[in-house]
N, C-alpha and C positions, 0 to 999 in steps of 0.2 A: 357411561356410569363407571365403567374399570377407571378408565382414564382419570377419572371425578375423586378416586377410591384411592388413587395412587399417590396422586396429588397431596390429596387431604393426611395420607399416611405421612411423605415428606415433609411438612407444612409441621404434623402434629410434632414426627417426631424431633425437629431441629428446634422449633419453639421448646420441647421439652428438657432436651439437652441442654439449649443455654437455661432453662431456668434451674437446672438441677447442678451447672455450674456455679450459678452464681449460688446458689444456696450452700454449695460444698465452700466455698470462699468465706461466706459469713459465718458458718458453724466452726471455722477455723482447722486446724492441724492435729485436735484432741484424738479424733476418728480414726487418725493412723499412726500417731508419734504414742498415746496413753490408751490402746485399746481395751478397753474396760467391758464387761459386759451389757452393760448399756447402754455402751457405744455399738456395740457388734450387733444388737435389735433394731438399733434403729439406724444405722446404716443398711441390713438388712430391708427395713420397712420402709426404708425411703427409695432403695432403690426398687421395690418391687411394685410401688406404686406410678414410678416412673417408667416402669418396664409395661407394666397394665396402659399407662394413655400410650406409649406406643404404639404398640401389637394391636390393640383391641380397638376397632372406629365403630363399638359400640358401646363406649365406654363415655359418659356425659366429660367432654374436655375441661370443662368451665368446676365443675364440681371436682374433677380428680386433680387439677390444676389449685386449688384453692385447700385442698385436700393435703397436697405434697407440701407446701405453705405451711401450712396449718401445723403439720407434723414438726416441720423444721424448727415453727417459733415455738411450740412445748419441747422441744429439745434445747434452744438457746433458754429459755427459762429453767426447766430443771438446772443447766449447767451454770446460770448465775447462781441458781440455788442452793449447787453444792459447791458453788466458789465463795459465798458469805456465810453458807453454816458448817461446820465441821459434823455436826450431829447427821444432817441430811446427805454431806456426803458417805458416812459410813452406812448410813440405812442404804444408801442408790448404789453403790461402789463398793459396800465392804471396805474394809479395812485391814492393812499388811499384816501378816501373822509369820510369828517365828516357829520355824518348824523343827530347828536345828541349834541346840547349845549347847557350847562346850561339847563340842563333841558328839551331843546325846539325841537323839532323835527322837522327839517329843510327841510319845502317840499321843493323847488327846488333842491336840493342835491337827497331829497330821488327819484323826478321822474330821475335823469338824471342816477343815479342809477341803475335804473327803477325795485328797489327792493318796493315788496309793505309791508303795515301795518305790516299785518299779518305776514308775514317772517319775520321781524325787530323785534317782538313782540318774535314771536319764539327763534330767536340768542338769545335774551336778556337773554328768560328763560332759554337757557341751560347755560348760566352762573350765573345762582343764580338770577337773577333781572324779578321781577316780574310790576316793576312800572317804568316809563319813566322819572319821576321825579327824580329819585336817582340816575340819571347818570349826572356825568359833562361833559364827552366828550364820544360820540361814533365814532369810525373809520371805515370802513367799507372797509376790505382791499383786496390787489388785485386777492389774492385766495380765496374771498367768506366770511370769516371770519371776528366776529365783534369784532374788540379790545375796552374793556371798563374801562373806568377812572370814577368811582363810586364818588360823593360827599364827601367830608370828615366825616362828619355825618355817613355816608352809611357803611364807611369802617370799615375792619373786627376789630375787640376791639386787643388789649394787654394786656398784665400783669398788664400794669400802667394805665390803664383803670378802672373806677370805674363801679360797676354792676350798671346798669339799672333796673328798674324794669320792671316785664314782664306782657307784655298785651296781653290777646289772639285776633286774628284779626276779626272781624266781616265779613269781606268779603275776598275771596282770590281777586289782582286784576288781572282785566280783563279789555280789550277795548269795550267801549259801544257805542262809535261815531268814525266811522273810515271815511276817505274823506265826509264828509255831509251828512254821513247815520250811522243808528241806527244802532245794530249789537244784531239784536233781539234773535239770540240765547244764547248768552250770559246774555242777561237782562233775561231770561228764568230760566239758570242755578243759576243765584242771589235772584230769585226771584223777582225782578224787575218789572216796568211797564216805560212804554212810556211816562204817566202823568208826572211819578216822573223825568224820567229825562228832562223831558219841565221842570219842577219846578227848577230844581238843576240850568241848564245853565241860567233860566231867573235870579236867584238869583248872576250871575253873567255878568248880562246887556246883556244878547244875546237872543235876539228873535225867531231865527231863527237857525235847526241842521245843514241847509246849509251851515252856517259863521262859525261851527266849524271842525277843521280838524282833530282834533285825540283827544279824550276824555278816561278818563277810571277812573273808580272805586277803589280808595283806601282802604287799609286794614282796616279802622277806619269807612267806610262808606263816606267820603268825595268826592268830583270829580276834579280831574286835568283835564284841558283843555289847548288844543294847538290851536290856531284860524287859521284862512287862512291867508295865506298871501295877499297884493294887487298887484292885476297886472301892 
């Protein structure tokens, strides 16, 4: 019966794998090149139904087998479905949102988002961008990833570019007022005090860290600020 048990486990599990290949084949490269939230459930849910007729030989083959099928062709159908209607794709996928213009970091966008400071901060830097200011447009698209349109100023030099001269930076930047609060560890790592940034935003008519929504220190020692919006 072990023997019988073993068998039937190898038998289950190599029939399950090629079927769960070929099915990755037909659903195509969306899964891992455009991962979308959609995709991530049902990549999820397909594989855990394939991981179920593995493991489990009390699990009806024929029905979980039919099951994993079944899952795959309501995903090749939703995906015709958001490949001939744009309406249906933005219902299943959402739709890219700009988080970022001219400069200005667009709170209602970013809560509906509901992506905070600090991750927007993070995408930035893994593309080279350290300050909120040198971007013209940010995109924030529907697999998580932030498409950026850098300043003209910003962008990378050419051939036919004349050298600049080079100035070493004073400060690397960092955020020091994120939603109407100080972000004291960061005034730590600058060396910074609390005084000085009272000082810096009164020098820019703001009384108060509550009225500013996203602040940070530039490389020259200056401060870019984004205020609130009104409700």
């Amino acid at each position: 019966m072990e023997g019988y048990s073993f068998v039937e486990m190898i038998i289950r599990t190599t029939v399950t794998f090629s079927v769960l290949l070929l099915l990755a084949r037909i659903l195509g490269k969306e899964q891992l090149s455009q991962l979308t939230f959609f995709n991530y459930i049902t990549g999820i849910t397909i594989g855990s139904i394939a991981g179920e007729i593995a493991s489990h030989d009390d699990t009806h083959y024929l029905n979980a087998i039919t099951s994993l099928i079944w899952w795959s062709i309501l995903t090749l159908v939703v995906s015709y479905i958001s490949l001939k209607s744009a309406k249906a794709k933005s219902l299943l996928d959402d739709k890219p949102m700009i988080v970022i213009k001219n400069g200005k970091i667009l709170e209602h966008e970013l809560k509906k988002s509901r992506l905070p400071i600090g991750d927007l901060n993070m995408l930035l830097r893994m593309q080279g961008i350290f300050s909120v200011k040198d971007v013209h447009f940010a995109v924030l698209e529907t697999n998580g990833e932030l498409s950026v349109f850098k300043k003209v100023a910003q962008q990378s030099a050419t051939k036919q570019d004349v050298k600049a001269q080079i100035v070493v930076p004073k400060f690397m930047p960092c955020t020091i007022i994120a939603e109407g609060k100080i972000i004291k560890q960061n005034l730590h790592g600058a060396n910074l005090t609390e005084e000085w940034v009272m000082k810096q935003i009164k020098k820019h008519g703001v009384n108060s860290v509550e009225q500013v929504f996203y602040a940070e220190i530039e490389s020259d020692g200056t401060i870019y600020m984004d205020l609130r919006e009104d409700d």
